[in-house]
TIDOTOR-565176 format. One record per residue (C-alpha): residue number from 1; residue in one letter; x, z, y. Coordinates in nm, 2 decimals. Last residue first. Layout:
REM residues N
<node num="NUM" residu="A" c1="X" c3="Z" c2="Y"/>
...
//
This chain:
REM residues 304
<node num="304" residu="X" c1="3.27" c3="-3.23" c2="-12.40"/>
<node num="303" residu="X" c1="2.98" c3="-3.00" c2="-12.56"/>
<node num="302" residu="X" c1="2.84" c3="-2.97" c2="-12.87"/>
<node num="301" residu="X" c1="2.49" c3="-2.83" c2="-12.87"/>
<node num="300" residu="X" c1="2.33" c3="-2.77" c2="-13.21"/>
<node num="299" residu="X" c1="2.21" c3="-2.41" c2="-13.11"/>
<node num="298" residu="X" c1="2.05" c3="-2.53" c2="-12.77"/>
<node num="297" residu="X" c1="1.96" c3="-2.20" c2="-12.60"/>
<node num="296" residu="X" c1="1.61" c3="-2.25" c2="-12.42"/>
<node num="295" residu="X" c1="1.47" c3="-1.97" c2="-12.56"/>
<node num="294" residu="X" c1="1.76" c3="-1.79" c2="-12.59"/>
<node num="293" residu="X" c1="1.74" c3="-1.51" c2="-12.23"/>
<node num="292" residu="X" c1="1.37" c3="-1.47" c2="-12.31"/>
<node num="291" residu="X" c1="1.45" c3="-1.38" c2="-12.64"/>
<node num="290" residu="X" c1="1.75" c3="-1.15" c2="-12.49"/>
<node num="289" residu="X" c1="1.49" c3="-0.94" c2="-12.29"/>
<node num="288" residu="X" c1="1.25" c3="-0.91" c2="-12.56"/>
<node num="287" residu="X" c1="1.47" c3="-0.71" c2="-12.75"/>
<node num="286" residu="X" c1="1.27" c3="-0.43" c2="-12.79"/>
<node num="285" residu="X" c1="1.25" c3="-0.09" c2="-13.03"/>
<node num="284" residu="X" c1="0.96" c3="0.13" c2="-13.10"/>
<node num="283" residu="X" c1="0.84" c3="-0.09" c2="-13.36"/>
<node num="282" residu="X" c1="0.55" c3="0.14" c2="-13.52"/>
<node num="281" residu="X" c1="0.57" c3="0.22" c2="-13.87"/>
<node num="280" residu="X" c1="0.41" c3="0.05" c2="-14.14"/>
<node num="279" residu="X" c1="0.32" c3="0.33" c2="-14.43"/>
<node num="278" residu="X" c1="0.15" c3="0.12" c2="-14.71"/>
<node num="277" residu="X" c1="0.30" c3="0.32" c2="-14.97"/>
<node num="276" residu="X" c1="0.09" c3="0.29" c2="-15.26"/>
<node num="275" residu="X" c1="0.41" c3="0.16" c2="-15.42"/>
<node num="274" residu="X" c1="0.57" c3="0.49" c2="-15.41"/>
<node num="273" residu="X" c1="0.91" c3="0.52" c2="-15.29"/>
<node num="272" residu="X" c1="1.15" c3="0.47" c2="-15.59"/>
<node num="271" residu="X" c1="1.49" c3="0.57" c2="-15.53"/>
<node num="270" residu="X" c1="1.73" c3="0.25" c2="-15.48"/>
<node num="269" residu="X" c1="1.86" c3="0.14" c2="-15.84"/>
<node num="268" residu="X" c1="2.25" c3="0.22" c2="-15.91"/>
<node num="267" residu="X" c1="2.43" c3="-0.07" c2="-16.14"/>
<node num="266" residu="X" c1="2.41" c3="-0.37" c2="-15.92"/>
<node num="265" residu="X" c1="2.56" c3="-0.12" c2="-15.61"/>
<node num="264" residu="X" c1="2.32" c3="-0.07" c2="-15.34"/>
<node num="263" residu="X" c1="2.34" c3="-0.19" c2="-15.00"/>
<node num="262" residu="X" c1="2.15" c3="-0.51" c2="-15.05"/>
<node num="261" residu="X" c1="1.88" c3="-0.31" c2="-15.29"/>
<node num="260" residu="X" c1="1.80" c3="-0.03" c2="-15.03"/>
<node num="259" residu="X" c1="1.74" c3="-0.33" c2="-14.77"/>
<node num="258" residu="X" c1="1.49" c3="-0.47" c2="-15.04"/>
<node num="257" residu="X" c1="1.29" c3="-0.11" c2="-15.07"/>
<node num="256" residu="X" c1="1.31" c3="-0.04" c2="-14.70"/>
<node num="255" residu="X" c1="1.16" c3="-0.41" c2="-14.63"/>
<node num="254" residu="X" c1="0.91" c3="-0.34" c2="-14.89"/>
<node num="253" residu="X" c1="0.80" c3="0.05" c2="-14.76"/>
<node num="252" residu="X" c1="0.76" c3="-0.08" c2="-14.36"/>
<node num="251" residu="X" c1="0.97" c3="-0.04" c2="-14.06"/>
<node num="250" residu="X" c1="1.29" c3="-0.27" c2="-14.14"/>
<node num="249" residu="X" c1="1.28" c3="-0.45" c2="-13.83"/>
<node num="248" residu="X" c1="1.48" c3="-0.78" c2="-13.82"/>
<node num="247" residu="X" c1="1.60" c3="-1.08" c2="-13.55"/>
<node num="246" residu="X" c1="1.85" c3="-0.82" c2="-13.38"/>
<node num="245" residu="X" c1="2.00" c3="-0.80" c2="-13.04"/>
<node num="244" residu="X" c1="1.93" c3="-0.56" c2="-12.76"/>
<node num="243" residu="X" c1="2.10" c3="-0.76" c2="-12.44"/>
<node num="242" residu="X" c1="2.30" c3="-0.52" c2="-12.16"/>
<node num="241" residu="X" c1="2.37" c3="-0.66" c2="-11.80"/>
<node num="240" residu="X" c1="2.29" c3="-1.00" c2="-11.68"/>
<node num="239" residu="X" c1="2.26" c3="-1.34" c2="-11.82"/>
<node num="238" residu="X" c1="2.15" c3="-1.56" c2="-11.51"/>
<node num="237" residu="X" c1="2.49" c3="-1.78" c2="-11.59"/>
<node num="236" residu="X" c1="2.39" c3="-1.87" c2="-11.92"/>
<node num="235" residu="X" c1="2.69" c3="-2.00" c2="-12.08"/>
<node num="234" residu="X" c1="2.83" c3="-1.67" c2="-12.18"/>
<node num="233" residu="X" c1="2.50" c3="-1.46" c2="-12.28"/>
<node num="232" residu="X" c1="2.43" c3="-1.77" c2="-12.50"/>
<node num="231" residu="X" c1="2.77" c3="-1.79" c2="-12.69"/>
<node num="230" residu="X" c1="2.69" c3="-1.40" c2="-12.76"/>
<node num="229" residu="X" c1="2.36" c3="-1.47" c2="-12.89"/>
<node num="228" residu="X" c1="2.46" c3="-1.77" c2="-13.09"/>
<node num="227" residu="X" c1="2.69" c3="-1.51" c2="-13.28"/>
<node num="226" residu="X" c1="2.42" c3="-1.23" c2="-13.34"/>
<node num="225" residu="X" c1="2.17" c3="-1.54" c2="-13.46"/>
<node num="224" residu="X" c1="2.40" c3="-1.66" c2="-13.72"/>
<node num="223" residu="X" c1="2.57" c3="-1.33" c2="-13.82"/>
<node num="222" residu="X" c1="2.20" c3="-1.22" c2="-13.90"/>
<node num="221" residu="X" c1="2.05" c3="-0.87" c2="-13.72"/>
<node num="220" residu="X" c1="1.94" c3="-0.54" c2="-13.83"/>
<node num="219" residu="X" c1="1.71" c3="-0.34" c2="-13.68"/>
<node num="218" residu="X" c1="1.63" c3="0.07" c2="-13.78"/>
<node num="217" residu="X" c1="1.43" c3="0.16" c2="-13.44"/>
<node num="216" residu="X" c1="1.09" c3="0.24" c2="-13.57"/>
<node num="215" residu="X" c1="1.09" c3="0.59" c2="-13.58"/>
<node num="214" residu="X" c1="1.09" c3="0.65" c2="-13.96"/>
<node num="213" residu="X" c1="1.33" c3="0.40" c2="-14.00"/>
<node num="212" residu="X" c1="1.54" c3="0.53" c2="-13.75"/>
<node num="211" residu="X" c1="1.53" c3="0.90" c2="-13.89"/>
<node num="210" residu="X" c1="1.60" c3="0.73" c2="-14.23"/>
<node num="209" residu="X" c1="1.94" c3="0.53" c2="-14.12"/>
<node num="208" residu="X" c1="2.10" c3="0.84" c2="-13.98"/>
<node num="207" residu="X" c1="2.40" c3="0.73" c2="-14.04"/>
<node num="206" residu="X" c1="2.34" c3="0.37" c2="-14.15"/>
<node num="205" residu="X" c1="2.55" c3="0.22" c2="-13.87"/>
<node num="204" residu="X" c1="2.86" c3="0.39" c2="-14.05"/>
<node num="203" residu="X" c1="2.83" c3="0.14" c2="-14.36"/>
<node num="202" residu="X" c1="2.87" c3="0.39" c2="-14.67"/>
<node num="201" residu="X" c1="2.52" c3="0.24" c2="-14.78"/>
<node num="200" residu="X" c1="2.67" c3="-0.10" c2="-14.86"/>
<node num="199" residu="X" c1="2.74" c3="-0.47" c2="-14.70"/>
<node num="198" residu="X" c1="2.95" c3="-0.65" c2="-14.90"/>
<node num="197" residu="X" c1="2.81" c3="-1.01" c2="-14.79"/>
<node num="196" residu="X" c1="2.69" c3="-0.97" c2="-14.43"/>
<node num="195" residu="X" c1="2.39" c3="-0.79" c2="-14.26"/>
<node num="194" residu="X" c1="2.52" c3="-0.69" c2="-13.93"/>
<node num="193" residu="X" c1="2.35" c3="-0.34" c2="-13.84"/>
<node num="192" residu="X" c1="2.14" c3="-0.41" c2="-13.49"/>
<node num="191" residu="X" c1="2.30" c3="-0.53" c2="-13.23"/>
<node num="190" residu="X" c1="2.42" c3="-0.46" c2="-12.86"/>
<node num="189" residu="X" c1="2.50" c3="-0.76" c2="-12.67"/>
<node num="188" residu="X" c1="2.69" c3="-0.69" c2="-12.33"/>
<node num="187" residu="X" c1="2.71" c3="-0.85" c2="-12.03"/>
<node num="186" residu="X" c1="3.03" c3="-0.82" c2="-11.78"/>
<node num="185" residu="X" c1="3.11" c3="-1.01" c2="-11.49"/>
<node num="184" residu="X" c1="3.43" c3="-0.79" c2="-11.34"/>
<node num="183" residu="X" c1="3.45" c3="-0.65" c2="-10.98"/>
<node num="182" residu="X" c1="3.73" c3="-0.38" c2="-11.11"/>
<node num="181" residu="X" c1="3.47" c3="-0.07" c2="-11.06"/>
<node num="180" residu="X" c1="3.18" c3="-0.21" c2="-11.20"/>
<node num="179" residu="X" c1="3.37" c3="-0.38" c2="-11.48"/>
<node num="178" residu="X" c1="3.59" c3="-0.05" c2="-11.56"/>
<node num="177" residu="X" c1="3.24" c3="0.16" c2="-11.55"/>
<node num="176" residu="X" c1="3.11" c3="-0.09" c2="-11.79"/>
<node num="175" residu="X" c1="3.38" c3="-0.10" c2="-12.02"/>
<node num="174" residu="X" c1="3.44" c3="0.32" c2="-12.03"/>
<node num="173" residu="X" c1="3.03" c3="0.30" c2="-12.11"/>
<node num="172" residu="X" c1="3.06" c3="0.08" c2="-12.38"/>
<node num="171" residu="X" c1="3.33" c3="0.26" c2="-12.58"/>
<node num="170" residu="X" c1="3.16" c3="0.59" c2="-12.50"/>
<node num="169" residu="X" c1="2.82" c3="0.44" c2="-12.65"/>
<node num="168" residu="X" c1="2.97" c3="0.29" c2="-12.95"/>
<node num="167" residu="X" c1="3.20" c3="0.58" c2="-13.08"/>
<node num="166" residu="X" c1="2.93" c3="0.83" c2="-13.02"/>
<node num="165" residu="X" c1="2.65" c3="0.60" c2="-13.22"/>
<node num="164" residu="X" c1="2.94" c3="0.58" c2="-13.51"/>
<node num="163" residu="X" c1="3.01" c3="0.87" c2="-13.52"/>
<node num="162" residu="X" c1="2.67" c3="1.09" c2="-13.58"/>
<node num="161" residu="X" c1="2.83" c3="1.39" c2="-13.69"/>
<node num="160" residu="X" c1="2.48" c3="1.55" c2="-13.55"/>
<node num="159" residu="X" c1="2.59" c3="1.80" c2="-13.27"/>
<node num="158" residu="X" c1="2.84" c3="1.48" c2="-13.18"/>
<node num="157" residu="X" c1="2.57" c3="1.23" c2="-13.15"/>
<node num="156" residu="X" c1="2.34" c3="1.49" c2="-12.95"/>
<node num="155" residu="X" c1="2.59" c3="1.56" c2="-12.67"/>
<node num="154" residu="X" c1="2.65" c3="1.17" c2="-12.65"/>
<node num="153" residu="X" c1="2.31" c3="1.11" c2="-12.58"/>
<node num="152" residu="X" c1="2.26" c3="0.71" c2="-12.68"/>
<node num="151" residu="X" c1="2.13" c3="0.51" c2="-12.30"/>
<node num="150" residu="X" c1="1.84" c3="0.32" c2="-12.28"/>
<node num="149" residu="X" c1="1.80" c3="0.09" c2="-12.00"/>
<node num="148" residu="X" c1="1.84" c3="-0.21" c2="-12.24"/>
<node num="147" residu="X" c1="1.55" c3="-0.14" c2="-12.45"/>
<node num="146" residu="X" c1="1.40" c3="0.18" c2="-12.63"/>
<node num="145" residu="X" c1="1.02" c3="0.11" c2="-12.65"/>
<node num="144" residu="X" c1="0.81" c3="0.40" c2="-12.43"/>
<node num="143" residu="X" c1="0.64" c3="0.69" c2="-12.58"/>
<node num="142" residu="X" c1="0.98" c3="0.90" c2="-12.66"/>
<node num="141" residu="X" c1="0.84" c3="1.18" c2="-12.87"/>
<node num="140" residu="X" c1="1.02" c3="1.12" c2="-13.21"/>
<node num="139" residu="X" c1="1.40" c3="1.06" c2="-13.02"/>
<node num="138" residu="X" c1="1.38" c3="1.33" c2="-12.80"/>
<node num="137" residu="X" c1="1.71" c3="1.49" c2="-12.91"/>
<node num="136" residu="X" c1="1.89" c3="1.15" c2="-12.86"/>
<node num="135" residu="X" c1="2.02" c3="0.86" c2="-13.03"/>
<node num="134" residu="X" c1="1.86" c3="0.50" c2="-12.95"/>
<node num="133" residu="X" c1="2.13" c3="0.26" c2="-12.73"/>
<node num="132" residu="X" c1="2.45" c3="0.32" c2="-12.82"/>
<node num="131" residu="X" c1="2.35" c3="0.29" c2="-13.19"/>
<node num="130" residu="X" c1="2.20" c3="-0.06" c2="-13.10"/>
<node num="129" residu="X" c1="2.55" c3="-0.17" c2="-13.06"/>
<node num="128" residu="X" c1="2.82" c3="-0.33" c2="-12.85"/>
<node num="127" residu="X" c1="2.99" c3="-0.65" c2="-12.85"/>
<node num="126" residu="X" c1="3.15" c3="-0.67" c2="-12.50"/>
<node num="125" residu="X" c1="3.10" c3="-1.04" c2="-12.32"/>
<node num="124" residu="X" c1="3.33" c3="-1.08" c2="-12.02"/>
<node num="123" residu="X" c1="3.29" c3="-1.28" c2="-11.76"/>
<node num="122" residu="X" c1="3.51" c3="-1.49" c2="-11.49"/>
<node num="121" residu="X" c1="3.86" c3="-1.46" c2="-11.64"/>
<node num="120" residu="X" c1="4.11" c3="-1.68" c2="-11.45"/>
<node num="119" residu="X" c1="4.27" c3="-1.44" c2="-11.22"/>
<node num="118" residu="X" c1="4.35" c3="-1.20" c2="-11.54"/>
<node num="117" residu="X" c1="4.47" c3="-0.84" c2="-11.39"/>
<node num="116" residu="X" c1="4.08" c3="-0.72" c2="-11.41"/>
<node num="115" residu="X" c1="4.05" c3="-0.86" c2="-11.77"/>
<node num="114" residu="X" c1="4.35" c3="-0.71" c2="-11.89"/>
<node num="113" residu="X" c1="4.19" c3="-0.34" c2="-11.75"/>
<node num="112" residu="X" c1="3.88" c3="-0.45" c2="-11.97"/>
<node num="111" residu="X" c1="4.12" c3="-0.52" c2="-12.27"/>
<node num="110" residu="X" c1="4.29" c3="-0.16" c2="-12.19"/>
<node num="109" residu="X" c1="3.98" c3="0.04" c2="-12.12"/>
<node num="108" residu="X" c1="3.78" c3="-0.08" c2="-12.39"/>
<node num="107" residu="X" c1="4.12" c3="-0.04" c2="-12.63"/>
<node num="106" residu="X" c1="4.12" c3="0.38" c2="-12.52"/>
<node num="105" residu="X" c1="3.71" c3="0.40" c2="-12.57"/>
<node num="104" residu="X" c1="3.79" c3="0.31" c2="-12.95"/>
<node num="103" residu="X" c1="4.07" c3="0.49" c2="-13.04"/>
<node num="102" residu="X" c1="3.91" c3="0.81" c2="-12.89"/>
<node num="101" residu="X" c1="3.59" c3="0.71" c2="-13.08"/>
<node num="100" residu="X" c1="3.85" c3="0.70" c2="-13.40"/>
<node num="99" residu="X" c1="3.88" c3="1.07" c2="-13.36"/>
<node num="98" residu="X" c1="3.58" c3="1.18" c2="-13.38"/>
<node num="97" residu="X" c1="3.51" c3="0.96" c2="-13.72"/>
<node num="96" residu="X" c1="3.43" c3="0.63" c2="-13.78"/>
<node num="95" residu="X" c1="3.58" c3="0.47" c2="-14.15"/>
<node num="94" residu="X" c1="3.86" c3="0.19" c2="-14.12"/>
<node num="93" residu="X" c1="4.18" c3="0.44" c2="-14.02"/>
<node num="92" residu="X" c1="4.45" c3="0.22" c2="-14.15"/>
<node num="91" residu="X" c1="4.30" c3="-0.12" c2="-14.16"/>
<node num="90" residu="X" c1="4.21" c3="-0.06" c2="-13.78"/>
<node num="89" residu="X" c1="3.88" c3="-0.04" c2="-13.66"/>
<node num="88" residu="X" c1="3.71" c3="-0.35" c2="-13.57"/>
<node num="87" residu="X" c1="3.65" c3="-0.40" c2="-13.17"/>
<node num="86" residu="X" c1="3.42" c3="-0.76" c2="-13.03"/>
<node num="85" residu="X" c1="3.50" c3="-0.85" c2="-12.73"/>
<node num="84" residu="X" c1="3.49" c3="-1.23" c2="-12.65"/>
<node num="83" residu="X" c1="3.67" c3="-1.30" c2="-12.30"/>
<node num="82" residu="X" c1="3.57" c3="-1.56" c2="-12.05"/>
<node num="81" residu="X" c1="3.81" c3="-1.83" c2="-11.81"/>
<node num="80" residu="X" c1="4.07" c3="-1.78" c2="-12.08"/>
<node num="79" residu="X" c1="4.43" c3="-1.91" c2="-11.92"/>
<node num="78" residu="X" c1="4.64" c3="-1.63" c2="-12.01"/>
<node num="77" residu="X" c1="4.41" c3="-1.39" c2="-12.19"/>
<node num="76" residu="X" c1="4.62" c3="-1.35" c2="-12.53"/>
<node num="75" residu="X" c1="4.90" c3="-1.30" c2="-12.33"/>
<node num="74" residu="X" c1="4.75" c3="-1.04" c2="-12.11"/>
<node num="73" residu="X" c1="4.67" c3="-0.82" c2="-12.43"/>
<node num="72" residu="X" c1="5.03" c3="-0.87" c2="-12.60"/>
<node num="71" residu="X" c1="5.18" c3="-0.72" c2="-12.21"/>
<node num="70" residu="X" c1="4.94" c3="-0.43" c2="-12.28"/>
<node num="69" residu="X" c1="5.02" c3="-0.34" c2="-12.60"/>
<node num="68" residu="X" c1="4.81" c3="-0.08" c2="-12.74"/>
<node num="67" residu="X" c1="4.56" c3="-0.31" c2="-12.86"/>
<node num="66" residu="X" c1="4.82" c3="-0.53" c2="-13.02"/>
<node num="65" residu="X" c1="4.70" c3="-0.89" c2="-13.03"/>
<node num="64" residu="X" c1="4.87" c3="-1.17" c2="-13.22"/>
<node num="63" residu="X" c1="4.80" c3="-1.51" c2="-13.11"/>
<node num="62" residu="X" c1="4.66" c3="-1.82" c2="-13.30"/>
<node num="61" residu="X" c1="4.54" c3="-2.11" c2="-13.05"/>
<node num="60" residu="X" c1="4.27" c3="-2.37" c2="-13.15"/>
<node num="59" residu="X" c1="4.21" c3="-2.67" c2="-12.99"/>
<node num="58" residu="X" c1="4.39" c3="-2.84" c2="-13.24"/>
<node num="57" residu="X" c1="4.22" c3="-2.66" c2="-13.48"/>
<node num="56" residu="X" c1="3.91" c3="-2.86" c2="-13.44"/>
<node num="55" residu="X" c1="4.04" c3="-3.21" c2="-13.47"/>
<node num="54" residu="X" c1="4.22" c3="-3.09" c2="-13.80"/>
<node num="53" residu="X" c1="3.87" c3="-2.98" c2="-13.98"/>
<node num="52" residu="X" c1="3.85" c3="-2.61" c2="-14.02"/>
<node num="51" residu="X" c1="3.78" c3="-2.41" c2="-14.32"/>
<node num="50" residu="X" c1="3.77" c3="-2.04" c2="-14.13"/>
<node num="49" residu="X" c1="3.94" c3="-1.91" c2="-14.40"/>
<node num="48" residu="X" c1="4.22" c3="-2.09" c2="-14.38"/>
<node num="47" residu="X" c1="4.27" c3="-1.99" c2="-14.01"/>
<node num="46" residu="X" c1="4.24" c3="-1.64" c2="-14.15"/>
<node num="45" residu="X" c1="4.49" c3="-1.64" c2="-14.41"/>
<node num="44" residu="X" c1="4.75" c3="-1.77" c2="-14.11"/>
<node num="43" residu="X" c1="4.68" c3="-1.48" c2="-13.95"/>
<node num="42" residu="X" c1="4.71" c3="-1.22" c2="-14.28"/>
<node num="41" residu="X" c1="5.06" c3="-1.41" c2="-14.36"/>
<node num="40" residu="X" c1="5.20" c3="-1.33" c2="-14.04"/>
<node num="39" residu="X" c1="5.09" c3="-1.06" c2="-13.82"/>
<node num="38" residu="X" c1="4.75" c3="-0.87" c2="-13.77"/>
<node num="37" residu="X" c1="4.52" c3="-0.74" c2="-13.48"/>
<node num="36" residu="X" c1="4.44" c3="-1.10" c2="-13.38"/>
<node num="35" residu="X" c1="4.37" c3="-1.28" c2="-13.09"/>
<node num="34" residu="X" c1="4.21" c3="-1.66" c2="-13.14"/>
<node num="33" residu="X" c1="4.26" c3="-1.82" c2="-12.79"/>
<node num="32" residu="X" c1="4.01" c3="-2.06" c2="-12.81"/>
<node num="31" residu="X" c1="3.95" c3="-2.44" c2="-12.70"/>
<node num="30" residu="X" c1="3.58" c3="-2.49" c2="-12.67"/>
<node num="29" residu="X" c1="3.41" c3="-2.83" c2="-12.78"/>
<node num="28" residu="X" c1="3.07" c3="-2.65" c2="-12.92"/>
<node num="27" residu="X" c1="3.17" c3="-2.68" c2="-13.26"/>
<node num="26" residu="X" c1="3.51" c3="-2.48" c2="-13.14"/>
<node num="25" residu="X" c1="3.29" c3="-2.20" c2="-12.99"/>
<node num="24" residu="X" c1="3.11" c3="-2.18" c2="-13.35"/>
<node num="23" residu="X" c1="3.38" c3="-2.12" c2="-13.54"/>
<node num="22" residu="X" c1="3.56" c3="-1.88" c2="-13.33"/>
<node num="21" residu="X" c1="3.25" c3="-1.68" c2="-13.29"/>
<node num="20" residu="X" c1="3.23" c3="-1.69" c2="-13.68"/>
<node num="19" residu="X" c1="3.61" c3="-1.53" c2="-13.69"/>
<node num="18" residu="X" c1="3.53" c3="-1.27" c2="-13.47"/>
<node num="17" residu="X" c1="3.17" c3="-1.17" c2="-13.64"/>
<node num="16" residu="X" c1="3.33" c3="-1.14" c2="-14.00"/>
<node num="15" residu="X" c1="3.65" c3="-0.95" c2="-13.84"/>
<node num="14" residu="X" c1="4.00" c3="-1.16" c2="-13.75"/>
<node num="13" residu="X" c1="3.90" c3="-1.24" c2="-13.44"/>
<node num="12" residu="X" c1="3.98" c3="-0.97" c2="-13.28"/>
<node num="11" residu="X" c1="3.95" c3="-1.01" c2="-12.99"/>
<node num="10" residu="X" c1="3.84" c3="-1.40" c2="-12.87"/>
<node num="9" residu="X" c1="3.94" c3="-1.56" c2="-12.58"/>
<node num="8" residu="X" c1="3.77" c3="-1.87" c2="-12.44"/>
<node num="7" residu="X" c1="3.90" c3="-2.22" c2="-12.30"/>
<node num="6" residu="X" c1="3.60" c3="-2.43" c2="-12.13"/>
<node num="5" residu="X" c1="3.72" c3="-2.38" c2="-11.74"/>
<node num="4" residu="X" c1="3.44" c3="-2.55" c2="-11.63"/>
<node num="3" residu="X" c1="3.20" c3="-2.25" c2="-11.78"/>
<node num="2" residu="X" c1="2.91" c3="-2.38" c2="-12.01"/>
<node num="1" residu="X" c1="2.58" c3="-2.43" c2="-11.86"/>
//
């Protein structure tokens, strides 16, 4: 069931998963409030971009979105009966660091504290990660799968530079304690590493990336999938909570091998592991709650 109040918000949409949720929701008959972390000539770039026929943008609304501008927040909420986040670091600081996890906990906190001051907003859906879900000092020994209930140890990300997982985790924790506190519905989809054209090995999810292949939590998920999850968690109103998401584990030798190959420039071959390597390790990862949740999602749906 799609909300009555069919106009969405999505921040920022200017990233690859932004702009696809975008796409999708005005398919499915939204009207969207496209917020942006750019002026002028990169906005209108990304309504070209996104290729769409007149009757779609029509339903479509462009605004500019300042994270640190509260008043620019509200504005891009006005109206929206459910928020899209989804946070890209800025153009001007893109890799993670210690510092960019302070960047990123402080937007939570003002987009969820927008939410709270919005009458009309009745959920929120927080793009998380499966890095705020699987770092911690026990990582070999833990006997159960990591799911939902799983929380990254923030102690252990920063002993090990591990950025990306901190960033993640501190982000999604500020949201969740502002929804509990402020009354909000909030779900969140954590996924695995996004595959998507330019992908390569400097991609901060991959910190780390042979300890998680080794323990069977290295996932990675398709824009399709990832974005049909989010409209899911929205329209189904049993969603609840945190949602692993990713359609892929790499946790054999061949997979390694043809993930190496993505992320690898043409001219650099990835290190040959021996092809008597028939090492499959154990999935120690689930996302079974989230399956359960799509099984019934129609992905050709449009509504009216």
């Amino acid at each position: 069931m799609a909300p009555a109040n069919k106009t969405v918000c999505v921040m920022d949409a200017s990233g690859r998963l932004g702009s696809s949720l975008v796409h999708r929701l005005l398919h499915r008959g939204y009207t969207v409030h496209a917020a942006l972390h750019c002026h002028g000539e990169i906005m209108l770039q990304a309504v070209e971009d996104l290729g769409l026929p007149a009757s779609n943008t029509k339903k479509l609304k462009m605004l500019r979105s300042d994270l640190w501008d509260y008043h620019s927040i509200i504005e891009a909420l006005k109206g929206c009966s459910a928020l899209f986040y989804c946070f890209e670091p800025p153009s001007d600081h893109p890799s993670y660091d210690e510092y960019l996890a302070e960047v990123e906990v402080r937007a939570a906190h003002n987009v969820l504290e927008a939410c709270a001051q919005t009458e009309s907003i009745q959920k929120v859906v927080f793009t998380s990660s499966v890095t705020a879900l699987i770092w911690r000092d026990d990582l070999t020994s833990t006997s159960s799968d990591f799911d939902e209930t799983y929380w990254t140890d923030i102690n252990f990300c920063k002993k090990l530079k591990l950025w990306h997982g901190l960033s993640k985790t501190l982000a999604e924790k500020t949201a969740w304690a502002l929804a509990k506190d402020r009354g909000l519905n909030m779900v969140s989809i954590n996924g695995g590493l996004l595959m998507a054209p330019h992908l390569t090995i400097t991609n901060p999810y991959l910190k780390g990336a042979a300890e998680m292949y080794e323990n069977g939590v290295l996932v990675t998920v398709d824009l399709k999938f990832l974005v049909d999850a989010h409209i899911c968690v929205l329209e189904d109103t049993s969603a609840f909570g945190r949602y692993p998401c990713f359609d892929c584990v790499i946790n054999c030798n061949q997979d390694a091998l043809e993930l190496a190959r993505l992320l690898l420039p043409t001219s650099q071959s990835p290190s040959p592991l021996s092809l008597e390597d028939t090492t499959v390790y154990q999935q120690r990862i689930s996302n079974k709650k989230l399956n359960k949740l799509m099984v019934d999602f129609d992905t050709s749906l449009q509504l009216h």
